[in-house]
C-alpha positions in Angstrom: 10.2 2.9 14.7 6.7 3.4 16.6 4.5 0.6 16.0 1.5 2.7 14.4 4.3 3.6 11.4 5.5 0.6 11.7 2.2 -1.1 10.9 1.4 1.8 8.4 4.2 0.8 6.1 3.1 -2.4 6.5 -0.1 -2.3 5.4 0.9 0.1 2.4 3.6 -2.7 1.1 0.7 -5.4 1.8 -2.0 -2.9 -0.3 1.1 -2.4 -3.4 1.9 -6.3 -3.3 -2.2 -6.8 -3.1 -2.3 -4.4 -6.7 0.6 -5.8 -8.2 -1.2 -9.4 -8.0 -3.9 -8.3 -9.0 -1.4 -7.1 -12.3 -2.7 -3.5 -12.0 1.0 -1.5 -11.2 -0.2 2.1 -10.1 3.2 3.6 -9.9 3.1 2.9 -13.7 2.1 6.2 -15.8 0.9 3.8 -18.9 -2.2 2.4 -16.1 -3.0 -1.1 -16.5 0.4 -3.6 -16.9 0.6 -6.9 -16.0 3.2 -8.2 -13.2 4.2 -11.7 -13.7 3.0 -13.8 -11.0 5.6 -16.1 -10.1 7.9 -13.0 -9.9 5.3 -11.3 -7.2 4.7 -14.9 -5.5 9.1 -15.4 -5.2 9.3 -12.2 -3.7 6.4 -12.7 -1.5 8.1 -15.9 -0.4 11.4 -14.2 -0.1 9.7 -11.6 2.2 8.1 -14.3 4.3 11.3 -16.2 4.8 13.1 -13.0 6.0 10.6 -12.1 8.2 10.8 -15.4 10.1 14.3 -16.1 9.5 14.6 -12.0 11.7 11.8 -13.0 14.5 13.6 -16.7 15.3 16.9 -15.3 15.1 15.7 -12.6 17.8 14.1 -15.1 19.6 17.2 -17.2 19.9 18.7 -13.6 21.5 16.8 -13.1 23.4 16.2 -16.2 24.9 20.4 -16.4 25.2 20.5 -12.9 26.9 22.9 -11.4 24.2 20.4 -8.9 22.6 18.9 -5.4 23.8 15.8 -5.9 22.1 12.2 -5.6 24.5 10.2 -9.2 24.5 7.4 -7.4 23.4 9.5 -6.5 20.3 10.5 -10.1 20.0 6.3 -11.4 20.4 5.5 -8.4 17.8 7.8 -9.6 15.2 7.0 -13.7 16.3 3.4 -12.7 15.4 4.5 -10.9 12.0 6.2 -14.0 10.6 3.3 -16.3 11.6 0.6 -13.8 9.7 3.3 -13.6 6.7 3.3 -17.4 6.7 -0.4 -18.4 7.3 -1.0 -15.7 4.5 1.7 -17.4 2.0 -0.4 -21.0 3.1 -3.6 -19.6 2.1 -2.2 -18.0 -1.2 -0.8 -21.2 -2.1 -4.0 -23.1 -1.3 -6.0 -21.0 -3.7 -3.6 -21.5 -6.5 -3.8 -25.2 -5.8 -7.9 -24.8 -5.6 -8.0 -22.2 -9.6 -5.3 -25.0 -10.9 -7.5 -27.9 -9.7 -11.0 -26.6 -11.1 -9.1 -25.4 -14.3 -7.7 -28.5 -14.8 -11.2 -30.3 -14.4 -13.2 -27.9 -17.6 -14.3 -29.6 -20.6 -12.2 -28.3 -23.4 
């Protein structure tokens, strides 16, 4: 797949996670519906772990010789898994931060 679909589909599965988050489903006919978070945030994690689990596993070819793939192919998908992860880190951290100042209102 050429990299400039490649990073097309990407970005369109990034904007549909980014609207499901948000709980606004467009592919829904009935407009607003609200996604559960923790099911969006597992499959987000899911995503992130496949990604990484595909890059080191074709690092680890490549690196033994057995696998066709380019290096460049290899660094492209390296580079994927760490943008998935840092992404996932900073996600998590703003949970952390909404749970931490919720937790500290007056009730």
């Amino acid at each position: 797949m050429p990299a400039s679909i490649e990073s097309a589909t990407a970005l369109a599965s990034m904007a549909a996670l980014a609207r499901k988050a948000g709980g606004l489903d467009p592919l829904q006919a009935g407009g607003a519906t609200h996604a559960p978070f923790g099911d969006v945030l597992a499959a987000a994690i899911r995503q992130t772990n496949a990604a990484q689990s595909t890059a080191y596993e074709q690092a680890d070819s490549y690196s033994a010789g057995t696998s066709d793939i380019p290096l460049n192919q290899v660094m492209i998908d390296l580079q994927k898994a760490d943008i998935a992860f840092r992404t996932l880190a900073q996600v998590r951290d703003k949970v952390v931060s909404a749970y931490q100042t919720i937790s500290g209102m007056a009730i």
